[in-house]
Backbone as a printed PyTorch tensor [residue, N CA C, xyz], in Angstrom:
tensor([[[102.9960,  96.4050, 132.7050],
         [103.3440,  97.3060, 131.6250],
         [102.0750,  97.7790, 130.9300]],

        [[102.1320,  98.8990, 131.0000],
         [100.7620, 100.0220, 129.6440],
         [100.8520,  99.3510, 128.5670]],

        [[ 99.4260,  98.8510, 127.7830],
         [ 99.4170,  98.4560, 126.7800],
         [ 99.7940,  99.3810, 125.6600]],

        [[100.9420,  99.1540, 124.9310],
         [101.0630,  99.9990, 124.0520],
         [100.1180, 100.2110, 122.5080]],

        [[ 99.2530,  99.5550, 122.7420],
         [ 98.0120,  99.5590, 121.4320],
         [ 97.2000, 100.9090, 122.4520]],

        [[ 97.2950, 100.9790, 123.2840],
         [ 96.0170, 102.2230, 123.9950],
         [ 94.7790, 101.4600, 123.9470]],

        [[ 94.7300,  99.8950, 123.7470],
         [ 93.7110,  99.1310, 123.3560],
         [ 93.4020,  98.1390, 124.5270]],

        [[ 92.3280,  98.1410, 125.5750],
         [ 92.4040,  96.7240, 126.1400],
         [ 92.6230,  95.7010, 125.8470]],

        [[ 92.5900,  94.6060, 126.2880],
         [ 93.0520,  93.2900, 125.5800],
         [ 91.2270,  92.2570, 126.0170]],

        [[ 90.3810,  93.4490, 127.0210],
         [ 89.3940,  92.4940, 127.1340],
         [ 88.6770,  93.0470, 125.9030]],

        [[ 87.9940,  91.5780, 125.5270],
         [ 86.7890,  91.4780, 124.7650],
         [ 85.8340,  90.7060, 124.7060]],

        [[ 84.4070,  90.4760, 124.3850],
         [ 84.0100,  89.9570, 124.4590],
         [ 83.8560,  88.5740, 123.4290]],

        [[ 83.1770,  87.7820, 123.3210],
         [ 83.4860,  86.4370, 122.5680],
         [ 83.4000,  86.4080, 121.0450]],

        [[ 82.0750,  87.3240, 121.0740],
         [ 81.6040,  87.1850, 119.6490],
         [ 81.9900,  88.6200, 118.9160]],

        [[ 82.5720,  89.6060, 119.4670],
         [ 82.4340,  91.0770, 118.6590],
         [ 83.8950,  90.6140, 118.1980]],

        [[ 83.6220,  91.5100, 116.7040],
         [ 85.0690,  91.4490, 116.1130],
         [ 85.5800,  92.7060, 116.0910]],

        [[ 86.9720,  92.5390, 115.6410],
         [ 87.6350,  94.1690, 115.1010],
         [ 87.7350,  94.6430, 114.2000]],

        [[ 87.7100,  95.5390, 114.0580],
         [ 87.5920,  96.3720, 112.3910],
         [ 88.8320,  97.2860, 112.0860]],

        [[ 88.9220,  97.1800, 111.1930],
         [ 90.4430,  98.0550, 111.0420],
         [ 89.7780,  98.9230, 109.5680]],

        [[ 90.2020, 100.4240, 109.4250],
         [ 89.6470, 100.9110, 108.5320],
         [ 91.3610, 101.8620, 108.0710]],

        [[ 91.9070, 102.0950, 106.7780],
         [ 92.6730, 102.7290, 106.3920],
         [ 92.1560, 103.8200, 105.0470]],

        [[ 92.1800, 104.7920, 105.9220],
         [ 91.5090, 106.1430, 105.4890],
         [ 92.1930, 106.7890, 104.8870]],

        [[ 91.6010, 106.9420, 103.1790],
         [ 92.3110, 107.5330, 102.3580],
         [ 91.4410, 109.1640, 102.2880]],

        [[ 91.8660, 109.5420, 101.2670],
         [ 90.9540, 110.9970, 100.5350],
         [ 89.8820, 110.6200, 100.1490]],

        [[ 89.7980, 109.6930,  99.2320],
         [ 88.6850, 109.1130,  98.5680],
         [ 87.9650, 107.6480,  98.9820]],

        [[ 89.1350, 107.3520,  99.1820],
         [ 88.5840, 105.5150,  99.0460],
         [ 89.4150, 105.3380, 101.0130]],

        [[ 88.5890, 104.4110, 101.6590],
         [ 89.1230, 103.7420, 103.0010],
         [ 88.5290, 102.5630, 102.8130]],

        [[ 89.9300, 101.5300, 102.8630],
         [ 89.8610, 100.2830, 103.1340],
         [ 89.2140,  99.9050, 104.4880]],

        [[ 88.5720,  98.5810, 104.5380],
         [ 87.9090,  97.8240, 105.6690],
         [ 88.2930,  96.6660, 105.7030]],

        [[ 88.6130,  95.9110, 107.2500],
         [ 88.9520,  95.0130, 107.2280],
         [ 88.3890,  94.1850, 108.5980]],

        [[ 87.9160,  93.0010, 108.5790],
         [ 87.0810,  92.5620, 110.0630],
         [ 87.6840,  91.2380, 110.3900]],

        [[ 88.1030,  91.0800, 111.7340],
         [ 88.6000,  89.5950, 112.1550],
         [ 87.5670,  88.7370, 112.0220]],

        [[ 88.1930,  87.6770, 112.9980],
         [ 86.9220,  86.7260, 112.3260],
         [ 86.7470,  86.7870, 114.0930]],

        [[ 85.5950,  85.7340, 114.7740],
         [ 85.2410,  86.2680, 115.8010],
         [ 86.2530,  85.5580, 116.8720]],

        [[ 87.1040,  84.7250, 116.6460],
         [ 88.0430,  84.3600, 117.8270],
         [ 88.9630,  86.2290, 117.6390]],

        [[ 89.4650,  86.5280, 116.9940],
         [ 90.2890,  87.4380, 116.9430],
         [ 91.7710,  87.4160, 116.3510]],

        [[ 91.7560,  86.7740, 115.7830],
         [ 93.1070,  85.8170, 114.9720],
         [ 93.5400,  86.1950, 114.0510]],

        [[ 92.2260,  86.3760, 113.0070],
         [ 92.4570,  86.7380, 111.4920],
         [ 92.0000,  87.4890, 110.8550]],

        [[ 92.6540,  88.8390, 110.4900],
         [ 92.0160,  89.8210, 109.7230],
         [ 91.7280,  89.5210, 107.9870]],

        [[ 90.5210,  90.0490, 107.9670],
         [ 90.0090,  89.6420, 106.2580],
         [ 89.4990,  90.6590, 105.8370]],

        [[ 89.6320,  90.8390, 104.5560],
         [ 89.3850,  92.2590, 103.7180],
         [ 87.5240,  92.5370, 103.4910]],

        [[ 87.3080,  93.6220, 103.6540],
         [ 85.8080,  93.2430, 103.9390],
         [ 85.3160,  94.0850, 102.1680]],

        [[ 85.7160,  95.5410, 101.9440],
         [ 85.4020,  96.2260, 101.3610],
         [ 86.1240,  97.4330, 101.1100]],

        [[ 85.5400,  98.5310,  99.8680],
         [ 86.3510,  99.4270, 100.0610],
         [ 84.5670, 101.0000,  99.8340]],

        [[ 85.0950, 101.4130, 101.1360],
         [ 83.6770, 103.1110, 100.9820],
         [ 84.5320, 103.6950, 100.1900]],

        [[ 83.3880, 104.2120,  99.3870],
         [ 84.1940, 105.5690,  98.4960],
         [ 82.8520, 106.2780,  99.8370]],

        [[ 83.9680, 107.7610,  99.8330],
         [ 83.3160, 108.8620, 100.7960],
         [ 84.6960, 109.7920, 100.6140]],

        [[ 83.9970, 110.7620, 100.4370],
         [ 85.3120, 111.7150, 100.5510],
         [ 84.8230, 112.8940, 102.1440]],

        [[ 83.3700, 112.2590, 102.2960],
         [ 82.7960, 113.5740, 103.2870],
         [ 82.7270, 112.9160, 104.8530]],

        [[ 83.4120, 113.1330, 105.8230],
         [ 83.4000, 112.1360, 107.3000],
         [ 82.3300, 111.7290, 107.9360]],

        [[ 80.5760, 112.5810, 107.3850],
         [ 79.8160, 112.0830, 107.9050],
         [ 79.1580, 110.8060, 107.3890]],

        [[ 79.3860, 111.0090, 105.5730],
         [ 79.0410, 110.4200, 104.8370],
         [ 80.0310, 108.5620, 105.2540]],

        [[ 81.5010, 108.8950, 104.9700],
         [ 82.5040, 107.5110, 106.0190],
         [ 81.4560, 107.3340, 107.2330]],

        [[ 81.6830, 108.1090, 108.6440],
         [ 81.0600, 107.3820, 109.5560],
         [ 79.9920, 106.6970, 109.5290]],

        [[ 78.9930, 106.9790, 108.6810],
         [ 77.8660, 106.6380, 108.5770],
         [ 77.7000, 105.2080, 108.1220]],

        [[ 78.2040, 105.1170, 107.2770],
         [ 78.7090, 103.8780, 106.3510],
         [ 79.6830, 102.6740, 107.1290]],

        [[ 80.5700, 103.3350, 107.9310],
         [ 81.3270, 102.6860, 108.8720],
         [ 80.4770, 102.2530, 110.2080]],

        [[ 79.6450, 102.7740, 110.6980],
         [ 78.6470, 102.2010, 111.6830],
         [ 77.8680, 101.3220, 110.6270]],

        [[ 77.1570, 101.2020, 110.3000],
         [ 76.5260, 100.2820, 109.5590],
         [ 77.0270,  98.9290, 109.0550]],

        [[ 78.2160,  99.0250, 108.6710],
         [ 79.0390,  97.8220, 108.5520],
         [ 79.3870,  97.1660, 110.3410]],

        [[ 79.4250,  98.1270, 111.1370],
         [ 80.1260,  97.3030, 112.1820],
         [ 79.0640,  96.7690, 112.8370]],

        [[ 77.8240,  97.3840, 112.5440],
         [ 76.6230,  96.8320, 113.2780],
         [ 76.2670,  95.5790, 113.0470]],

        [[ 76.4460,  95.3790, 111.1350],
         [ 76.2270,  94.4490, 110.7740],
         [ 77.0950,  92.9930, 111.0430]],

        [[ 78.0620,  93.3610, 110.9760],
         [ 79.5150,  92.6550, 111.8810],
         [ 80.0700,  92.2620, 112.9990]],

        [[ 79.0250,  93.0550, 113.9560],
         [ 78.9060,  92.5330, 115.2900],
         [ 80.5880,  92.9530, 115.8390]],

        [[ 80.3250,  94.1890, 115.4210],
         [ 82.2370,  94.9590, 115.8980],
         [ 82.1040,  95.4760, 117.2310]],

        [[ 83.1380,  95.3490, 117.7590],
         [ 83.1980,  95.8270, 119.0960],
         [ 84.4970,  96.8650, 119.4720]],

        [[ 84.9700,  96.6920, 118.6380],
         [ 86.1350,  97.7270, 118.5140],
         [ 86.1920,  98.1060, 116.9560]],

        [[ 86.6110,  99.2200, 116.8890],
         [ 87.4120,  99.6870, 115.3870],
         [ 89.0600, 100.4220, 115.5290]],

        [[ 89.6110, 100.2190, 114.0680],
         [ 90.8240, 100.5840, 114.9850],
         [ 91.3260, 101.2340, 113.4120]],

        [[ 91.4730, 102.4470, 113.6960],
         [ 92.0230, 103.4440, 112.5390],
         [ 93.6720, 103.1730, 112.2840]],

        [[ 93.8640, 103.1750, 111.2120],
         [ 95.5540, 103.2210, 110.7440],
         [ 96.1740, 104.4030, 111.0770]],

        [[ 96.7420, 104.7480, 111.5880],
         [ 97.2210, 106.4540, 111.4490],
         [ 98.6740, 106.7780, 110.7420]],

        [[ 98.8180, 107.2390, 109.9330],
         [ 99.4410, 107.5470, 109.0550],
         [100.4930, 108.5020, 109.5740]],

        [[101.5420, 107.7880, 110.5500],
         [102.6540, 108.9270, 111.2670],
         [103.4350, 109.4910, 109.5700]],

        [[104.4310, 110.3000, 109.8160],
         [105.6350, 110.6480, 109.1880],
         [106.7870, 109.9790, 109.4830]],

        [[107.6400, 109.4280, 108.6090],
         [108.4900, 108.8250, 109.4790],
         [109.3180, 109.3690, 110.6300]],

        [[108.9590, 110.3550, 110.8290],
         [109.5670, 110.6790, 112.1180],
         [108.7530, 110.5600, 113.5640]],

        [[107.6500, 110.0810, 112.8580],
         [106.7020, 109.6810, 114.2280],
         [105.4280, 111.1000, 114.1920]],

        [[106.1590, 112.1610, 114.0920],
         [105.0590, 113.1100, 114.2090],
         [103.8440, 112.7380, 112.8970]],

        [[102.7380, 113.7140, 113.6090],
         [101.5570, 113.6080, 113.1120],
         [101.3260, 114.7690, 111.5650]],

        [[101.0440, 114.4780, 110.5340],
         [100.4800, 115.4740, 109.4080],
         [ 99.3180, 115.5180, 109.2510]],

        [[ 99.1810, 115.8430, 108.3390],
         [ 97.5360, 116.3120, 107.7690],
         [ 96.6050, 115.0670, 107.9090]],

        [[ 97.3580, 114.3740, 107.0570],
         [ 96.4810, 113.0150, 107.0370],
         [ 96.0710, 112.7200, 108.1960]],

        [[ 97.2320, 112.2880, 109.5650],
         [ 96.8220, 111.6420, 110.4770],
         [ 95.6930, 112.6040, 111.0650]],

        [[ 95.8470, 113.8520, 111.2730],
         [ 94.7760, 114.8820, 111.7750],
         [ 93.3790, 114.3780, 111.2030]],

        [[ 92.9180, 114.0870, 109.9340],
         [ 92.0580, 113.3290, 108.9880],
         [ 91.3350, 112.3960, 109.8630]],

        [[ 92.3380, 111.2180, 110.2500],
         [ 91.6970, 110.2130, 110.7930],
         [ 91.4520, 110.5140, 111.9180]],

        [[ 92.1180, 111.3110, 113.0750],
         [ 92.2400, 111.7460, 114.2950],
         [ 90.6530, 112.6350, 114.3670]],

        [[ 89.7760, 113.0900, 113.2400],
         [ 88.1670, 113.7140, 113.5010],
         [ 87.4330, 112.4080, 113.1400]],

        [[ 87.7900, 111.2410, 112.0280],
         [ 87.2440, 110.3800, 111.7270],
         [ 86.9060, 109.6900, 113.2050]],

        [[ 88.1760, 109.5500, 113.8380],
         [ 87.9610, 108.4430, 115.1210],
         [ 87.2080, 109.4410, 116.3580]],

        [[ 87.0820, 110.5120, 116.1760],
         [ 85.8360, 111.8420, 116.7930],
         [ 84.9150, 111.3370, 116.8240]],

        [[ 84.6180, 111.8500, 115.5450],
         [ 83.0330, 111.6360, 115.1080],
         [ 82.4330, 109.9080, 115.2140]],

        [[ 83.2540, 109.1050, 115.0280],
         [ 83.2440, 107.8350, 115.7870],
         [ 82.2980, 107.4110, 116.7200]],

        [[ 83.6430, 108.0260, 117.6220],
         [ 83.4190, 108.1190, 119.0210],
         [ 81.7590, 108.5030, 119.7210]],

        [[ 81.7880, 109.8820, 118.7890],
         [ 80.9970, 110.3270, 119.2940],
         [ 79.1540, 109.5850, 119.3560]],

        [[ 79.1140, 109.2880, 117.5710],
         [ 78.2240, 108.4010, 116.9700],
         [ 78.0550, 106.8350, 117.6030]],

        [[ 79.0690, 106.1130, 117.5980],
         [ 79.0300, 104.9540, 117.5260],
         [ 79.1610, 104.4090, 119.3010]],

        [[ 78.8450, 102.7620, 119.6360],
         [ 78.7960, 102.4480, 120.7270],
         [ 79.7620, 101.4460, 120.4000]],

        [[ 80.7790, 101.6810, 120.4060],
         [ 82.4060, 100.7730, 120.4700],
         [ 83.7610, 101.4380, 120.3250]],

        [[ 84.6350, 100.6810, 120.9940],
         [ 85.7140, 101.1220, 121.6190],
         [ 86.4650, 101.9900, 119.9180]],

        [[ 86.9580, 103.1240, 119.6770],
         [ 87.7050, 103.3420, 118.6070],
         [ 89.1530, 103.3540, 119.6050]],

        [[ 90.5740, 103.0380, 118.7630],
         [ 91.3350, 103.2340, 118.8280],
         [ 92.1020, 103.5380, 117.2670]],

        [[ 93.6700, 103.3380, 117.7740],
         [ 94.6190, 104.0910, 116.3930],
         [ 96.1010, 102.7040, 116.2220]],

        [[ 96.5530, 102.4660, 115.5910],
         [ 97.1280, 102.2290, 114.8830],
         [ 98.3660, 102.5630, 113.8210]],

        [[ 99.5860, 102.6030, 114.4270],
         [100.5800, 102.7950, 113.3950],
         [100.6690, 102.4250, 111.9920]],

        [[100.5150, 102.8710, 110.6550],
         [100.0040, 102.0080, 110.0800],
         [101.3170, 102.8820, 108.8260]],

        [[102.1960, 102.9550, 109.2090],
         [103.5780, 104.0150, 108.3450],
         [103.8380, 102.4120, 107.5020]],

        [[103.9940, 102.4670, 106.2660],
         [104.4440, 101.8040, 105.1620],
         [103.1300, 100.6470, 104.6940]],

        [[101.8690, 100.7740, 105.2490],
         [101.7130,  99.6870, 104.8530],
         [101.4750,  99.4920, 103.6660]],

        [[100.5210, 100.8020, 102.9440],
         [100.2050, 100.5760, 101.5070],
         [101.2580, 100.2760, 100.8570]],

        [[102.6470, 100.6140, 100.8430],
         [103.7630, 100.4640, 100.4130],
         [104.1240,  98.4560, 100.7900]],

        [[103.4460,  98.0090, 101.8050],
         [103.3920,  96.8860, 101.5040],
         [102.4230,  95.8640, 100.9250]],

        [[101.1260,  97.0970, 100.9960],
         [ 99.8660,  96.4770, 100.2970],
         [100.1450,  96.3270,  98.8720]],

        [[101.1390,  97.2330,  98.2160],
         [101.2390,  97.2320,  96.9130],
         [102.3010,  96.6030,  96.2860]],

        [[103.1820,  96.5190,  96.6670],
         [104.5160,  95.0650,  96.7030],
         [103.7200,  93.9900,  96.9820]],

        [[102.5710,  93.8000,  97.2900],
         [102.3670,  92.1230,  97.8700],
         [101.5960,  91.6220,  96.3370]],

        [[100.7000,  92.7850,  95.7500],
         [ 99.7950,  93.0350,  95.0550],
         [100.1690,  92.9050,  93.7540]],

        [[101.3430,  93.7850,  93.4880],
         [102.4560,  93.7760,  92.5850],
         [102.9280,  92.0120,  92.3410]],

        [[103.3530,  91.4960,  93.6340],
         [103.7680,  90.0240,  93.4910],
         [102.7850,  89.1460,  93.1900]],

        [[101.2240,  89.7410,  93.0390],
         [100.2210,  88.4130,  93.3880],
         [ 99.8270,  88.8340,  91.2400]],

        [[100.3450,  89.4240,  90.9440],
         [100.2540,  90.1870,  89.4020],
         [ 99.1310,  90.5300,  89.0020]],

        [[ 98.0400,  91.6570,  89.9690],
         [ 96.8570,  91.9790,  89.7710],
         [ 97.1730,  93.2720,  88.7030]],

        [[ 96.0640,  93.8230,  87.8380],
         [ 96.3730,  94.6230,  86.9330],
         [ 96.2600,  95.7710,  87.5440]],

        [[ 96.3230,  97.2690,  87.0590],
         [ 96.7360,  98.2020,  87.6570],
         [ 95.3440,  98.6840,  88.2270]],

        [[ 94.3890,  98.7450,  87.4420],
         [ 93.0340,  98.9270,  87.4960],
         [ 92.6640,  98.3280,  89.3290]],

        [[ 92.6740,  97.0480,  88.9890],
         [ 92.2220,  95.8350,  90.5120],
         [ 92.9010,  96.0670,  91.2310]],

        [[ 94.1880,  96.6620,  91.0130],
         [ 95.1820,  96.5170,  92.3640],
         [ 94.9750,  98.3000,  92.9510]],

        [[ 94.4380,  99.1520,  92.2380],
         [ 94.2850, 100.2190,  92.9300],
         [ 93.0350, 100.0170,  93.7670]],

        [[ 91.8570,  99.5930,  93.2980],
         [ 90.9820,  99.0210,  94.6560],
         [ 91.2750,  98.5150,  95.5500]],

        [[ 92.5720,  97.2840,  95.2740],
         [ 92.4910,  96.1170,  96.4960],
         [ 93.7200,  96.3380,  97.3360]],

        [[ 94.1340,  97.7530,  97.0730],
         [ 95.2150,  98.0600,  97.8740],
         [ 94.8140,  98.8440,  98.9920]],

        [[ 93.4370,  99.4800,  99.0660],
         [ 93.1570, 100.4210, 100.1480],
         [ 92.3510,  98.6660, 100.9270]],

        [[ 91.7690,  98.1210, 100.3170],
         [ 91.4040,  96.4660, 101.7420],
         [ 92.7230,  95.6760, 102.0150]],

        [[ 93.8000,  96.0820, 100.7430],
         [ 94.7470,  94.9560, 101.7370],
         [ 95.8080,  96.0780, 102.7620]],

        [[ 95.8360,  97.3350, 102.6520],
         [ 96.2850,  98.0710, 103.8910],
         [ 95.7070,  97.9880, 104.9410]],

        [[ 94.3970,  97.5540, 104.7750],
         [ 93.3240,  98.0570, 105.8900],
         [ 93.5800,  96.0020, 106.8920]],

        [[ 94.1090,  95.4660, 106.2560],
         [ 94.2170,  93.6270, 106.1900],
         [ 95.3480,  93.9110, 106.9510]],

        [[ 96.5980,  94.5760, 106.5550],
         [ 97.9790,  94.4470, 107.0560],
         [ 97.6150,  95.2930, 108.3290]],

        [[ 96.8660,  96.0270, 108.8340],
         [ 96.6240,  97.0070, 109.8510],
         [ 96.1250,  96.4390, 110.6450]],

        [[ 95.1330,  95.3790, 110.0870],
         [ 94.0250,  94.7190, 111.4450],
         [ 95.1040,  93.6500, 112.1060]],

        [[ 96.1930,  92.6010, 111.0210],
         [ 96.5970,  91.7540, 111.1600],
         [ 97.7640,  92.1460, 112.3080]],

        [[ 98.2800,  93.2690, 111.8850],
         [ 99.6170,  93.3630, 112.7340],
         [ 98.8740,  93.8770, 114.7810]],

        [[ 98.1310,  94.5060, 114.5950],
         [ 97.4500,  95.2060, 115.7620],
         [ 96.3900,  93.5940, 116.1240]],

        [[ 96.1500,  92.4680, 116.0210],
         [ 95.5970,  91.4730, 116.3980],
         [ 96.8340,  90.4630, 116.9260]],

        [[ 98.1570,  90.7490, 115.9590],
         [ 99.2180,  90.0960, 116.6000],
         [100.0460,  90.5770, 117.7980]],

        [[ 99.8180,  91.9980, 117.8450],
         [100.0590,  92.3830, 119.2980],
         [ 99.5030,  91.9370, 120.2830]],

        [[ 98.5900,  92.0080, 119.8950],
         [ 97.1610,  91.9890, 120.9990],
         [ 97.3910,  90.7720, 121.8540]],

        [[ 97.6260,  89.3840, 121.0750],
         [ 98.1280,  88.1150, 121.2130],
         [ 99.0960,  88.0190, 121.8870]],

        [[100.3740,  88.8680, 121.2120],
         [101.7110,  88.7510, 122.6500],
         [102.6020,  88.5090, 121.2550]],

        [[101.6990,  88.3860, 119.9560],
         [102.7000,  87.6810, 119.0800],
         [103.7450,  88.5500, 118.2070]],

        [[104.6650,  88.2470, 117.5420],
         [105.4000,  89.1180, 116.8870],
         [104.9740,  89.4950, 115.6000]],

        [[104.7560,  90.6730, 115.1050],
         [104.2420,  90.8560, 113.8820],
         [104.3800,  90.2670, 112.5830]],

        [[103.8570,  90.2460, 112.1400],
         [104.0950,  89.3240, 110.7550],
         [104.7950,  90.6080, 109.6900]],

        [[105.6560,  90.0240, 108.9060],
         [106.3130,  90.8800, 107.6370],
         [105.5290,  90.6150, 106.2580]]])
């Protein structure tokens, strides 16, 4: 069966994955650890300009020893693609084009909506929780796309 991530499953020992959820302003980052198990919130780029993101996004993965990155893409619930996803769809371009590691994509429909219910429950103030909602989308993105990867069933 075709991997439905569009993602190999080989990797090497020590590179991790990066999961990035790309807003207008602010994109969350998020990096496993190096077995591939556990996604952790790394940071949040302010960039509103894609060369200014990529740039910033290679540099972190260099430093991180990334071997893949893996964009959220922001379907509609009907599956088709909007503006946004088009957004990330030049982000993971210019990537491509720049960087020496695998980019792929990521379904990533509700997560802020669960980044912010979790956030909401953990009772961060409105201020902290608008930062830590673009790293914990970018957390729920790496986590669910690492539990595929595994064979495992996604976590809720």
């Amino acid at each position: 069966m075709r991997d439905p991530t569009g993602l190999g499953r080989e990797r090497s020992q020590a590179k991790r994955v990066m999961a990035l959820d790309i807003g207008d302003r602010r994109t969350g980052v998020a990096v496993s650890d190096e077995l591939g198990i556990t996604a952790q919130g790394l940071c949040v780029i302010e960039a509103r300009e894609t060369d200014s993101l990529v740039g910033r996004v290679m540099e972190l993965a260099a430093r991180h020893n990334v071997g893949l990155i893996v964009l959220g893409l922001p379907l509609n619930m009907n599956g088709t693609a909007g503006e946004r996803a088009e957004k990330v769809k030049m982000v993971a371009s210019r990537l491509r084009e720049r960087a020496d590691v695998e980019v792929g994509f990521w379904d990533e429909r509700l997560t802020t909506v669960q980044a912010n219910r979790a956030l909401l429950e953990a009772d961060l103030g409105r201020k902290r929780r608008k930062r830590a909602v673009d790293v914990a989308a970018a957390v729920l993105v790496l986590q669910a796309f690492l539990d595929r990867r595994r064979g495992e069933r996604p976590r809720d």
